[in-house]
N, C-alpha and C positions, 0 to 999 in steps of 0.2 A: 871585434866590435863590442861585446857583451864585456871587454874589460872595460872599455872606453864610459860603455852607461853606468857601470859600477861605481866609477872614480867621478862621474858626475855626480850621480844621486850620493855621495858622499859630501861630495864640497857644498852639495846644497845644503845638506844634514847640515855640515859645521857652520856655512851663512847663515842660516838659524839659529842656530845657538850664538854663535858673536854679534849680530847684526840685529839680525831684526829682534830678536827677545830683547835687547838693548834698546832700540828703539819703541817698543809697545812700552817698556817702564819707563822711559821718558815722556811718551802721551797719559800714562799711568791706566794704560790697558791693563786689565789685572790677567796674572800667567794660569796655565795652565791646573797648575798646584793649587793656588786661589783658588780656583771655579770648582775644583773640587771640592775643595774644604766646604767653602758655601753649600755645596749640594748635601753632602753627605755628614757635615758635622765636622767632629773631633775624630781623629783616626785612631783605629782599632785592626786587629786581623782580618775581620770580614770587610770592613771598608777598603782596606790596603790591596788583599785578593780583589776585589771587585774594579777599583781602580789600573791594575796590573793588566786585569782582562780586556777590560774598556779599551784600554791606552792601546793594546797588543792590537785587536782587533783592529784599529784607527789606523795605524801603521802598518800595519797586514796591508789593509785595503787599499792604502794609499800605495804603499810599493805595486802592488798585483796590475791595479789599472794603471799607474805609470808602467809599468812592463810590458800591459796587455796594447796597450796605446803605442808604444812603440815600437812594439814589433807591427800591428797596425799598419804602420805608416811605411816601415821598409818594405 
C-alpha cells in the first residue's frame, strides 16, 4: 500500500507542475519564484539559502501531514 501512496503523491507532484502552474499563468497568478523575488529582493547566497529552507520546510509539512492523514484514516 505505501507503494501505491508514493506513485500518487508523485502524479500529483507532476499535475502541478503541467497543469495547474499552467493554468495560474494563464489567470496571471504570479509563481512561486515571483512572490519571492517580491519579498526578498534581487537574489543573492543568503536569500537563495533562506528560500531553499523556506520551500524545504513547506514541502516537509505538506508530505508529513499527507502521510500522517493517511495513515489516519486506514
Amino acid at each position: 500500500m505505501e507503494k501505491k501512496r508514493f506513485i500518487v503523491l508523485l502524479l500529483g507532484f507532476f499535475a502541478w507542475i503541467f497543469f495547474v502552474s499552467g493554468v495560474f499563468k494563464w489567470l496571471a497568478i504570479p509563481s512561486f519564484a515571483r512572490l519571492f523575488t517580491t519579498i526578498f529582493g534581487e537574489s543573492n547566497v543568503l536569500t537563495n539559502l533562506l528560500i531553499i529552507l523556506i520551500s524545504s520546510v513547506i514541502v516537509y509539512s505538506i508530505v508529513w501531514l499527507t502521510m500522517k492523514r493517511n495513515k489516519h484514516i486506514a
